[in-house]
DSSP file (Angstrom, degrees, kcal/mol; ACC not computed):
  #  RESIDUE AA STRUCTURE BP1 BP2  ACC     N-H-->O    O-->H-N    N-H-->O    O-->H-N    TCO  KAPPA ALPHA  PHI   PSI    X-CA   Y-CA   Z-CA
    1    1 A X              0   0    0      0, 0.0     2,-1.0     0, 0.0     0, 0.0   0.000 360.0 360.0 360.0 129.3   -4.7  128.4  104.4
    2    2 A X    >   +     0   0    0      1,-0.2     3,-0.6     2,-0.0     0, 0.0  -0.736 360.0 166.6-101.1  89.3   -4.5  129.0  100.9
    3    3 A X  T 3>  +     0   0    0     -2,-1.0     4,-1.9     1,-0.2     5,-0.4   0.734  50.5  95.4 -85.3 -26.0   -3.5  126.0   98.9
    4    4 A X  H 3> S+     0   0    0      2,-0.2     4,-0.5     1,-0.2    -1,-0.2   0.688  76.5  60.2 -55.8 -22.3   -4.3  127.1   95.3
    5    5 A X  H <> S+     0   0    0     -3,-0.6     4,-4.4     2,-0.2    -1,-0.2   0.942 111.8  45.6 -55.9 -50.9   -0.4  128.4   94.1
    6    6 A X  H  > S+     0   0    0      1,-0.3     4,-1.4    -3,-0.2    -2,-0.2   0.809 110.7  46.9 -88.8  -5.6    0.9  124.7   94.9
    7    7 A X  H  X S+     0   0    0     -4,-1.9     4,-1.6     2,-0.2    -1,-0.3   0.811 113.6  52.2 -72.2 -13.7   -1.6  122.8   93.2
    8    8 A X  H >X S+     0   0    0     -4,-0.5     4,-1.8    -5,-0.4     3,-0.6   0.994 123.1  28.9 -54.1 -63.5   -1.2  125.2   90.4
    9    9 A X  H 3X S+     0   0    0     -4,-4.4     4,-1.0     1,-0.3    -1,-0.2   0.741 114.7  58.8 -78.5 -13.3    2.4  124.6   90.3
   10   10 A X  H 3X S+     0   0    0     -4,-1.4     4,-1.7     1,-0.2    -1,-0.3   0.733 115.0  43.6-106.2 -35.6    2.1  121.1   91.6
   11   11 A X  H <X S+     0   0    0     -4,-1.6     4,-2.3    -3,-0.6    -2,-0.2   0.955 113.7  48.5 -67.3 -46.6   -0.3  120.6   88.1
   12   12 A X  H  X S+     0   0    0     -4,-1.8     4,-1.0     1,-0.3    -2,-0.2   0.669 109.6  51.5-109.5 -16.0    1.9  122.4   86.0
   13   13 A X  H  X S+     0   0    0     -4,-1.0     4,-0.6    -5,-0.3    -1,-0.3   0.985 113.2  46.5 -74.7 -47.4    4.8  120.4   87.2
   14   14 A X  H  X S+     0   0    0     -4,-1.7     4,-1.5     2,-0.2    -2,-0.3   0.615 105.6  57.8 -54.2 -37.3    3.0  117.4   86.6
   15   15 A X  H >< S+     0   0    0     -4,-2.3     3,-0.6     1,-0.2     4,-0.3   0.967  99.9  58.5 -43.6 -59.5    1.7  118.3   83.0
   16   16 A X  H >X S+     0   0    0     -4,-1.0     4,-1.3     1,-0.2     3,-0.6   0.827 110.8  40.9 -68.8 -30.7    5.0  118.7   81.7
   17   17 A X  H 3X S+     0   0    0     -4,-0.6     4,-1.2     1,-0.2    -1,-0.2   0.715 112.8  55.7 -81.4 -25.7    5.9  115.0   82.7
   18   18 A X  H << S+     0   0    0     -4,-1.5    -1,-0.2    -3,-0.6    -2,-0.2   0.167 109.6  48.9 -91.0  -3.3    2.3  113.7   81.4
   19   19 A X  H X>>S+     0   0    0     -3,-0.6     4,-3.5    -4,-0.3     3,-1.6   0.594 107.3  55.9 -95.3 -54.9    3.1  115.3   77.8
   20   20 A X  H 3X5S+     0   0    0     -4,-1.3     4,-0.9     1,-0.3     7,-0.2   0.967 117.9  28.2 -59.6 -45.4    6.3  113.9   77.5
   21   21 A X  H 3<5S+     0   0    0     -4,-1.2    -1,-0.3     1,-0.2    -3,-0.1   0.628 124.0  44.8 -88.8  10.6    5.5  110.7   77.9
   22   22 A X  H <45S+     0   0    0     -3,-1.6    -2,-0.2     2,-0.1    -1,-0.2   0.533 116.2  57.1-119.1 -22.5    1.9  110.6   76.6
   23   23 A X  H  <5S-     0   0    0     -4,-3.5    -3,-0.2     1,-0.2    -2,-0.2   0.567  92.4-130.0-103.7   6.0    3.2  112.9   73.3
   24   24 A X    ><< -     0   0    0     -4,-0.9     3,-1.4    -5,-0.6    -1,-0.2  -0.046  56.8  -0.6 103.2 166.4    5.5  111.6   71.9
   25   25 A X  T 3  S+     0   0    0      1,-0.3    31,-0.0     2,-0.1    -4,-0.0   0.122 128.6   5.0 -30.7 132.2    9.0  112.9   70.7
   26   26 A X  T 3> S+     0   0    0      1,-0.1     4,-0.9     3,-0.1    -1,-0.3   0.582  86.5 134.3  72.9   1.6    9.8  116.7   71.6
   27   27 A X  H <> S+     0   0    0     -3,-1.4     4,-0.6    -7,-0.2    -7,-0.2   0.371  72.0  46.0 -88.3  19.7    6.5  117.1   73.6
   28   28 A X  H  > S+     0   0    0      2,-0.2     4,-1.4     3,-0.1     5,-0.1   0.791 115.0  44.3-119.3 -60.2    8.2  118.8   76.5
   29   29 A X  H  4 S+     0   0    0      1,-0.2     4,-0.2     2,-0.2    -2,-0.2   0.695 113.1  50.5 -42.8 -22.8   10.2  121.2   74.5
   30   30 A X  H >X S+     0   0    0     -4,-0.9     3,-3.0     2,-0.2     4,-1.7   0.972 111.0  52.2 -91.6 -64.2    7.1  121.8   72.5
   31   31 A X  H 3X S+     0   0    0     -4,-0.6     4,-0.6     1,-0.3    -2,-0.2   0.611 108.3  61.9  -7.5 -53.4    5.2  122.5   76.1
   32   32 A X  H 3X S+     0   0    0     -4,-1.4     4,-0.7     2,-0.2    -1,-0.3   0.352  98.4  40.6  73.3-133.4    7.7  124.4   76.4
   33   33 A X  H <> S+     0   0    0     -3,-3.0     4,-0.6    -4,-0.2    -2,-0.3   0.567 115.5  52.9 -77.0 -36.9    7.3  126.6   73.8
   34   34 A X  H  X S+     0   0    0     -4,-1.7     4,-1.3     2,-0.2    -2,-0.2   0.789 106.7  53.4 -76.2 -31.0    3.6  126.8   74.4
   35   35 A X  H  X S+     0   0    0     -4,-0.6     4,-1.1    -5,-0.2     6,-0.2   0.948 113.7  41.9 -80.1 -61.1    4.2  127.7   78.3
   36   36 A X  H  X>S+     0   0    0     -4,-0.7     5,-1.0     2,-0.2     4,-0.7   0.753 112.5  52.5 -53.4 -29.1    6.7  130.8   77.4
   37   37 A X  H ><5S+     0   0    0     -4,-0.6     3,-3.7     2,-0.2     5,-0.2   0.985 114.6  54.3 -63.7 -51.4    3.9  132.0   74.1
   38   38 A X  H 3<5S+     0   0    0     -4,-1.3    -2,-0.2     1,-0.4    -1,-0.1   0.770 109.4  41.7 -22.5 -48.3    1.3  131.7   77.6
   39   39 A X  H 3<5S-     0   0    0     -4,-1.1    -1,-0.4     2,-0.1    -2,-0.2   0.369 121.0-105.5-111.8   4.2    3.1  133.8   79.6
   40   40 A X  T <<5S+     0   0    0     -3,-3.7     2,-2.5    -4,-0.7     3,-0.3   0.227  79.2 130.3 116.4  -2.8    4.0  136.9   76.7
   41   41 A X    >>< +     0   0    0     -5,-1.0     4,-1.4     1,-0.2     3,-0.8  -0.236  26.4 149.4 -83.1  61.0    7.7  135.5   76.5
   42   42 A X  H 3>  +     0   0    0     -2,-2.5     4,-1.5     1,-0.3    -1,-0.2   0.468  53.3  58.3 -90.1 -21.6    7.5  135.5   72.9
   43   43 A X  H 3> S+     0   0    0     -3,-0.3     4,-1.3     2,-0.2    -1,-0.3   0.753 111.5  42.7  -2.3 -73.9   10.7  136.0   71.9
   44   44 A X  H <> S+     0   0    0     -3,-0.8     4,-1.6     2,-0.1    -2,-0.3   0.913 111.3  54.0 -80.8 -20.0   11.9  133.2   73.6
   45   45 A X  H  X S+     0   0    0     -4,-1.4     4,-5.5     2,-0.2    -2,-0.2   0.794 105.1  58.9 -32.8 -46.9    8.5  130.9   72.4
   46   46 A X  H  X S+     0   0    0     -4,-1.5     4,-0.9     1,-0.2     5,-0.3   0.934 111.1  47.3 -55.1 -49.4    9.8  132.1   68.5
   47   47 A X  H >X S+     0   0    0     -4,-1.3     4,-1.1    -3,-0.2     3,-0.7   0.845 114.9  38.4 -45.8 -61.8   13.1  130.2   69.8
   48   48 A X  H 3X S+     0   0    0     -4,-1.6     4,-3.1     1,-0.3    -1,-0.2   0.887 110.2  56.0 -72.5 -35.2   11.9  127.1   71.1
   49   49 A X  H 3X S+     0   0    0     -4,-5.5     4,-1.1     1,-0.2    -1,-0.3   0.744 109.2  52.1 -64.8  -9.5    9.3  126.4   68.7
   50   50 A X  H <X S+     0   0    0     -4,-0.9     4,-1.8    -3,-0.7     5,-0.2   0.636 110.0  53.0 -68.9 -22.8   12.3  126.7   66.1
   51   51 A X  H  X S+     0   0    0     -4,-1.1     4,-1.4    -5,-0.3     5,-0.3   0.948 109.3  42.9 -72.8 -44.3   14.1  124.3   68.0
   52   52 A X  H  X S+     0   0    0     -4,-3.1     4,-1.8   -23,-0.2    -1,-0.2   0.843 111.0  50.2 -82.5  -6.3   11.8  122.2   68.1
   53   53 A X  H  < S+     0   0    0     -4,-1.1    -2,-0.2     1,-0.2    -3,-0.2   0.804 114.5  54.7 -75.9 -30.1   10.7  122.5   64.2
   54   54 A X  H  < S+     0   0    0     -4,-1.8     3,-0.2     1,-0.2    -1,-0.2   0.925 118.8  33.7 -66.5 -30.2   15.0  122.0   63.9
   55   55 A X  H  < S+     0   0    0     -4,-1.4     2,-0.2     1,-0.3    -2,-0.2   0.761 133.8  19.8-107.5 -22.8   14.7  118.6   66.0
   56   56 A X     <  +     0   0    0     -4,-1.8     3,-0.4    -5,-0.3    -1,-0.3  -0.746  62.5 158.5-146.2 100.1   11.3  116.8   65.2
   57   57 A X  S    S+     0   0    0     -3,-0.2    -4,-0.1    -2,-0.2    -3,-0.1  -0.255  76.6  53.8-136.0  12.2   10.5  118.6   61.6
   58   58 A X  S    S+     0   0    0      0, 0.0    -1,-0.1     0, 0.0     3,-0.0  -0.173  84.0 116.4-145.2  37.1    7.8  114.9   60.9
   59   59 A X  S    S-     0   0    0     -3,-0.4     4,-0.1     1,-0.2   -35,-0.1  -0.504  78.5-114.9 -88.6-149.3    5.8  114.9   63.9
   60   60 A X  S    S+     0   0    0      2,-0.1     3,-0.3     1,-0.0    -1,-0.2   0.820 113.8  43.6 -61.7 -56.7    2.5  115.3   64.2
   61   61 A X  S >> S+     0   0    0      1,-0.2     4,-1.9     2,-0.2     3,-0.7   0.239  82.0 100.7 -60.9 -19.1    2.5  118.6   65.9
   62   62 A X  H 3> S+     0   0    0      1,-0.3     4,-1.2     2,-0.2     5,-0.3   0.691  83.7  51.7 -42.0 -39.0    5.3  120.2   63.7
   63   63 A X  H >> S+     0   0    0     -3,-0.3     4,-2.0     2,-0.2     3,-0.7   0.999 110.9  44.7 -83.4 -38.1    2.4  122.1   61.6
   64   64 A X  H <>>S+     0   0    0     -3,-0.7     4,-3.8     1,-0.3     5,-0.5   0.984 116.2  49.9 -88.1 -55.3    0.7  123.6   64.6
   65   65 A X  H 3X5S+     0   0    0     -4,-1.9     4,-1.1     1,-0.3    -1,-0.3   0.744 111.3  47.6 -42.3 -29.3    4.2  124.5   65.9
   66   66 A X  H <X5S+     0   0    0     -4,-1.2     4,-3.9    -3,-0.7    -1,-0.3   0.888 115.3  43.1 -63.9 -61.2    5.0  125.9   62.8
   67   67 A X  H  X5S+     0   0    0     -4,-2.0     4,-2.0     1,-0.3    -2,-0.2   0.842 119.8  44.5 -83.4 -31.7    1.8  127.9   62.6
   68   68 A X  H  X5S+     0   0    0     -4,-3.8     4,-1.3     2,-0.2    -1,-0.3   0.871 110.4  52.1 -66.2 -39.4    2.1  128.8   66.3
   69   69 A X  H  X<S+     0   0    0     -4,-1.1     4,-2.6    -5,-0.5    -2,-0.2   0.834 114.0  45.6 -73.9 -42.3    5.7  129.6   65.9
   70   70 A X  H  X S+     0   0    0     -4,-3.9     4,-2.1     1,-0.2     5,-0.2   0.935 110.8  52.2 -68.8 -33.5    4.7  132.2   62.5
   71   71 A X  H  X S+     0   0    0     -4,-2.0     4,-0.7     2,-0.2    -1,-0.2   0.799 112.3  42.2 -88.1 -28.1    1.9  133.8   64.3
   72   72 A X  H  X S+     0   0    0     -4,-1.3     4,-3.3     2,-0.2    -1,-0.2   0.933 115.9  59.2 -70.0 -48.1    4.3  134.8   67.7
   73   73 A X  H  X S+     0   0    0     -4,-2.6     4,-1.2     1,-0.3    -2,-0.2   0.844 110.1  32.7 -16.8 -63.0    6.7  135.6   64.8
   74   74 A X  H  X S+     0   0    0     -4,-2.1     4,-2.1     2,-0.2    -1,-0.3   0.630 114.2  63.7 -96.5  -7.5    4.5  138.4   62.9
   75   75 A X  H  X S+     0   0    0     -4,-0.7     4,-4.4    -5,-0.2     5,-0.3   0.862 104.4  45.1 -65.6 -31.1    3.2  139.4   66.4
   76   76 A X  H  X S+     0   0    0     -4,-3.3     4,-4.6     1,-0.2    -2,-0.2   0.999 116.4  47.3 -57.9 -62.9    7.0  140.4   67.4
   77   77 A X  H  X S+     0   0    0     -4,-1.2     4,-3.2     1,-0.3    -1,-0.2   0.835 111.0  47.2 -84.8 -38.7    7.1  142.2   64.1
   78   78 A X  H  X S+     0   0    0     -4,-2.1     4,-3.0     2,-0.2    -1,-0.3   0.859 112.9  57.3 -67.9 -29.7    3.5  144.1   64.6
   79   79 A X  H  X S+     0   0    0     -4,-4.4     4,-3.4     2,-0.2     5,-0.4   0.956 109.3  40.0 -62.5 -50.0    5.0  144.9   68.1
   80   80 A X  H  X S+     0   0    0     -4,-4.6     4,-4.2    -5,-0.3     5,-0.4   0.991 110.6  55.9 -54.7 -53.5    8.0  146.6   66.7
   81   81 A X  H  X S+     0   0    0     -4,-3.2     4,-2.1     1,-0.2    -1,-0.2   0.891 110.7  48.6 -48.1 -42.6    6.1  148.2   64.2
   82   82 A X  H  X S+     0   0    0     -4,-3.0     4,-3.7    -5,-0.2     5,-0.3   0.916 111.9  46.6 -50.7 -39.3    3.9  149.6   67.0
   83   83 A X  H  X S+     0   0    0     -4,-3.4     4,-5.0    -3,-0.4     5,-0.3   0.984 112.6  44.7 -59.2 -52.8    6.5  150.7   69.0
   84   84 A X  H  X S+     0   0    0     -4,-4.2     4,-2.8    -5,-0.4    -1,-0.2   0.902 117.5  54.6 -66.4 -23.6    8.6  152.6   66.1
   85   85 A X  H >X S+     0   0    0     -4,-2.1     4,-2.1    -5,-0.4     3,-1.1   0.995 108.7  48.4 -42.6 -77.1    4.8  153.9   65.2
   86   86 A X  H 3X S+     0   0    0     -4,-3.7     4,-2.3     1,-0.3    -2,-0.2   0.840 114.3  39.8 -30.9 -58.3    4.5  155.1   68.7
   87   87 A X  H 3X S+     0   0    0     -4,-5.0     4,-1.0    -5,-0.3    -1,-0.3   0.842 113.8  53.7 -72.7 -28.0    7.7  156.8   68.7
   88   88 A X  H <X S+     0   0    0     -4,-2.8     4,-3.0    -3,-1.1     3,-0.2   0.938 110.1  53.3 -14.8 -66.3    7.1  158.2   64.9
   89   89 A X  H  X S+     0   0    0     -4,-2.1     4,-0.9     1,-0.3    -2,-0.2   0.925 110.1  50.9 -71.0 -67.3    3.5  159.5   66.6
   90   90 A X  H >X S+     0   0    0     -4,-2.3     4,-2.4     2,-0.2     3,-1.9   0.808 108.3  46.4  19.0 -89.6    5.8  161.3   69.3
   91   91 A X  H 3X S+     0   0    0     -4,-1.0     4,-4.6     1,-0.4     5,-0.2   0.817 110.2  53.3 -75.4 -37.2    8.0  163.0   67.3
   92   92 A X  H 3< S+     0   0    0     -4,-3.0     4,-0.4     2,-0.2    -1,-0.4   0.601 106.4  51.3 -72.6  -7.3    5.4  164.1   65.3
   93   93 A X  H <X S+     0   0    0     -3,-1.9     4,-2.2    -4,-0.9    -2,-0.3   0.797 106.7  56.0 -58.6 -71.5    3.6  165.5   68.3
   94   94 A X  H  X S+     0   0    0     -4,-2.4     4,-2.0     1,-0.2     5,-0.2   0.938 110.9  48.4 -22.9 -63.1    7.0  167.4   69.3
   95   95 A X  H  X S+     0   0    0     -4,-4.6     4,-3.4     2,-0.2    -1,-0.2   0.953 111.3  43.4 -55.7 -41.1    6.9  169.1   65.8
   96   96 A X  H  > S+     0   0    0     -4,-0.4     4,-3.1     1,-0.2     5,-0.4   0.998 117.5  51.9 -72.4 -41.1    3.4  170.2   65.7
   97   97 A X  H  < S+     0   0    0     -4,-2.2    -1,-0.2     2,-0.2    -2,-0.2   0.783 112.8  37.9  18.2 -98.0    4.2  171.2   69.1
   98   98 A X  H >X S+     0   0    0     -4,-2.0     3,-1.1     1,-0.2     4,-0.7   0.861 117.2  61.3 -48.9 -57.8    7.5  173.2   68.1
   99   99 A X  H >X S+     0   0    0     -4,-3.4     4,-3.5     1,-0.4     3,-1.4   0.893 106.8  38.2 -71.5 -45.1    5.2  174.3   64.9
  100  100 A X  H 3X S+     0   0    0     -4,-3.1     4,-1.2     1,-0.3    -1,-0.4   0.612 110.9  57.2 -89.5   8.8    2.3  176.1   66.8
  101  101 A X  H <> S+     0   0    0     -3,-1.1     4,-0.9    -5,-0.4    -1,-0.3   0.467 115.3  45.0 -92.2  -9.0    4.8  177.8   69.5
  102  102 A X  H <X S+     0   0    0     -3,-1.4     4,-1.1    -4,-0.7    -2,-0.2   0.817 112.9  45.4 -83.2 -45.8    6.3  179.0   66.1
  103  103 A X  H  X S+     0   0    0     -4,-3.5     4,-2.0     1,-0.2     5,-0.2   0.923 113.5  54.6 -68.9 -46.0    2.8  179.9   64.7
  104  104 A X  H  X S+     0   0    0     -4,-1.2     4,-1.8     1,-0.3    -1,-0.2   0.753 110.4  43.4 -70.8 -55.3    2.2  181.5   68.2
  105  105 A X  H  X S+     0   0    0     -4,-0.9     4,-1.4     1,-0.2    -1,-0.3   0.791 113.2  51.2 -63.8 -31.5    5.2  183.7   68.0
  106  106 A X  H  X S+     0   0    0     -4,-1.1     4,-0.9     2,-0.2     5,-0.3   0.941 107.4  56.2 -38.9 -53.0    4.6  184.6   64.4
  107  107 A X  H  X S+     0   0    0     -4,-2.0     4,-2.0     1,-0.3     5,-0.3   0.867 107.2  42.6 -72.0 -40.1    1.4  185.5   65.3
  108  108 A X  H  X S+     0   0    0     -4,-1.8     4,-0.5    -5,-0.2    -1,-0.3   0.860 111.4  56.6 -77.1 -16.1    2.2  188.0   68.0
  109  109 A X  H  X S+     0   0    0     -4,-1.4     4,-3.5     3,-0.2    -2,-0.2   0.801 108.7  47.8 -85.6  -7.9    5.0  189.5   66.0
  110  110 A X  H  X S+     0   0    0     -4,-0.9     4,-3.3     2,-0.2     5,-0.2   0.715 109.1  52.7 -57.0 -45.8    2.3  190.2   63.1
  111  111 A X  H  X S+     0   0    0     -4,-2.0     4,-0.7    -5,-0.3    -2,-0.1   0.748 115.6  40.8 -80.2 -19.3    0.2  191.5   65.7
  112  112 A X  H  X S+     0   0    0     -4,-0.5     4,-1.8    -5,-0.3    -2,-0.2   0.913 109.6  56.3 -89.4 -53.3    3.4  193.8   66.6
  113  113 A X  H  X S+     0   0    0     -4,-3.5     4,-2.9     1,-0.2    -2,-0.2   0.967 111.4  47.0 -43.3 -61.5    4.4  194.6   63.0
  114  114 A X  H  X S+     0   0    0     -4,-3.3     4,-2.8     1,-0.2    -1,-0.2   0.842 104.9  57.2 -55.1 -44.1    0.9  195.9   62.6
  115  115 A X  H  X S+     0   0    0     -4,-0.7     4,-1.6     1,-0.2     5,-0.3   0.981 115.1  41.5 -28.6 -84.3    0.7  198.1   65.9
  116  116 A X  H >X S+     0   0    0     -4,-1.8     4,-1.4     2,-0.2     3,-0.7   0.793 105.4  57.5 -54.1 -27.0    3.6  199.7   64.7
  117  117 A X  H >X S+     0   0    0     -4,-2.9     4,-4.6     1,-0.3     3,-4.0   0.989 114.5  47.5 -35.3 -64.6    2.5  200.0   60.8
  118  118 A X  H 3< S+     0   0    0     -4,-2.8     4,-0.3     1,-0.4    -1,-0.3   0.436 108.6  55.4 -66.1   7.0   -0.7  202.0   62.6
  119  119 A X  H <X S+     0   0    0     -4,-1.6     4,-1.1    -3,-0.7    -1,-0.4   0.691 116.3  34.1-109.1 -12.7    1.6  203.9   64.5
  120  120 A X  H <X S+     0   0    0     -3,-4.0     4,-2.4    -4,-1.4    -2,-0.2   0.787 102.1  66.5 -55.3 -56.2    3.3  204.9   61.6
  121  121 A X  H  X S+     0   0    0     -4,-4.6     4,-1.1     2,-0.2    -3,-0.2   0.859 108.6  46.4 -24.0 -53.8    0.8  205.2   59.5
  122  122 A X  H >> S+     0   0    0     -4,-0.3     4,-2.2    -5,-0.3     3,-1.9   0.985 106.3  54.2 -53.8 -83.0   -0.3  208.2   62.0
  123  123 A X  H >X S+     0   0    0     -4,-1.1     3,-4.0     1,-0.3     4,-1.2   0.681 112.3  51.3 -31.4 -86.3    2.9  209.8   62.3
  124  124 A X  H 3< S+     0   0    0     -4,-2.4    -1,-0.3     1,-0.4    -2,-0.2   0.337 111.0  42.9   8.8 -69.4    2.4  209.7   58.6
  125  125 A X  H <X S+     0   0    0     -3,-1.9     4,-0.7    -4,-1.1    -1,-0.4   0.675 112.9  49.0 -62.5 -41.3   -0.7  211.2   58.5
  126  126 A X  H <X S+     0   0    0     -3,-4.0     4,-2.4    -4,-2.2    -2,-0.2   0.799 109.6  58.1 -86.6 -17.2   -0.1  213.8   61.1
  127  127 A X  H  < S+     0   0    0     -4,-1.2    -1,-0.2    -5,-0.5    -2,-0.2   0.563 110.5  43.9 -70.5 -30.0    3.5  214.6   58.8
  128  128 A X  H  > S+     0   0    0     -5,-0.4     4,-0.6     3,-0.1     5,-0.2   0.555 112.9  50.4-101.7  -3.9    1.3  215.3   55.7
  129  129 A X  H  X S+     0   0    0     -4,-0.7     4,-4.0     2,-0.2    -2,-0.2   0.910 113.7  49.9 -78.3 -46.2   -1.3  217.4   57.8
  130  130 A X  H  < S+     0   0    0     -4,-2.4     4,-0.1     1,-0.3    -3,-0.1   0.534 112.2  40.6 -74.6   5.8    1.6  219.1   59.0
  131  131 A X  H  > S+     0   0    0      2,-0.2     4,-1.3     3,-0.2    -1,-0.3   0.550 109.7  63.4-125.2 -15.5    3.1  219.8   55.7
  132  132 A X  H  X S+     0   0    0     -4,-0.6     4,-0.5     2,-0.2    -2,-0.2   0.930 110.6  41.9 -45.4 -69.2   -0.6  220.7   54.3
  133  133 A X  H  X S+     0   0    0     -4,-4.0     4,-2.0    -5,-0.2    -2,-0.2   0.699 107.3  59.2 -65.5 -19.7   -0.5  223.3   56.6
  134  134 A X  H  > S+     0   0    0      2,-0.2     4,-1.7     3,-0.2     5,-0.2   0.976 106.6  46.2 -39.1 -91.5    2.9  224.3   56.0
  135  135 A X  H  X S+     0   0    0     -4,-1.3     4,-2.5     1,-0.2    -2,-0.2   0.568 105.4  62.2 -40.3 -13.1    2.3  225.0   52.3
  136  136 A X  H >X S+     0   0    0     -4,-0.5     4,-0.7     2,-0.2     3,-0.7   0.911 113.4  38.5 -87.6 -53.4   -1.0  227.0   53.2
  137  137 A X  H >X S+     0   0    0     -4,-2.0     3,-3.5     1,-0.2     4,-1.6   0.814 110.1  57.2 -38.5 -54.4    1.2  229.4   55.1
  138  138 A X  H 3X S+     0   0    0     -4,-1.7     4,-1.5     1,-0.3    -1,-0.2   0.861 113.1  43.0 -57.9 -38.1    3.9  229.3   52.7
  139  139 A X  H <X S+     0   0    0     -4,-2.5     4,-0.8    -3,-0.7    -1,-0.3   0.578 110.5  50.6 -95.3  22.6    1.5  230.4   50.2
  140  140 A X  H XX S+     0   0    0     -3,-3.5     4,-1.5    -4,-0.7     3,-1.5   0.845 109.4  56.9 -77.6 -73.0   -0.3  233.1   52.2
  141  141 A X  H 3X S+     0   0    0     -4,-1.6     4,-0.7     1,-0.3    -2,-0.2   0.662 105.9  47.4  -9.4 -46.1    3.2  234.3   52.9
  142  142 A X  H >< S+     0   0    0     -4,-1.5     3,-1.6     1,-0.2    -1,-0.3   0.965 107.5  59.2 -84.3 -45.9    3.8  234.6   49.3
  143  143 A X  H << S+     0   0    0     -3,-1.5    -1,-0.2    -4,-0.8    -2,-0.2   0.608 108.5  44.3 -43.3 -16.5    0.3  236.5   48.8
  144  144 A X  H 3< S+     0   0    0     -4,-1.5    -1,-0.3     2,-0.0    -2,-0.2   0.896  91.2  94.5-102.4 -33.1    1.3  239.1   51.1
  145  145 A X    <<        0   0    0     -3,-1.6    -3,-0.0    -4,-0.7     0, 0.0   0.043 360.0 360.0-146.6 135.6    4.7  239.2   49.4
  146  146 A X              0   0    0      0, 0.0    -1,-0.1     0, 0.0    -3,-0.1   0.293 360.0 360.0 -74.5 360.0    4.3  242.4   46.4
């Protein structure tokens, strides 16, 4: 039989009743605060420790609360900034993406454009061979001519 969840909670119920009355004004809201930072709910942590800096702003514990309360603060703010990073990092990922299926297409119409250059190029070639040889007739033709 596995007893260790209710003495957890059977402690943790008991904590919170052994701070309020052994800390003094605000130590259960401040508890809290500390129990939601614990457990990532930081967001609401930001809350209560402003609540409790709004309601006991002299205790004793008001600077740690403070300092606990800034540090969840600029963690919120380093989280967004990660996120909106992340999703930056994304988008920029899509583009290079986009950019080398672009380069990729380029590349094979380059690769087409040239084909055909050299297949012109020929025709070309074989169009001045044939007009070389033209002209030798034309001027044998004339040679024979009186």
């Amino acid at each position: 039989m596995n007893r260790a969840p209710a003495v957890l909670l059977l402690m943790a119920a008991t904590a919170g009743c052994a701070t309020w009355s052994l800390g003094g004004p605000g130590a259960a809201l401040l508890a809290r605060a500390d129990h939601q930072a614990r457990e990532g709910a930081w967001e609401d942590a930001v809350a209560t420790y402003d609540e409790y800096l709004t309601r006991y702003p002299d205790t004793s514990a008001a600077p740690r609360a403070l300092q606990s309360r800034d540090t969840l603060a600029e963690m919120l703010v380093a989280r967004g900034e990660l996120t909106r990073l992340r999703a930056e990092v994304m988008q920029l990922r899509a583009e290079l993406a986009q950019a080398r299926e672009d380069q990729t297409r380029r590349e094979g119409d380059l690769v087409r454009t040239r084909q055909e250059l050299a297949t012109r190029q020929a025709e070309a070639d074989r169009l001045r061979a044939d007009l070389e040889r033209l002209k030798q007739i034309d001027l044998r033709l004339e040679r024979r001519r009186p």
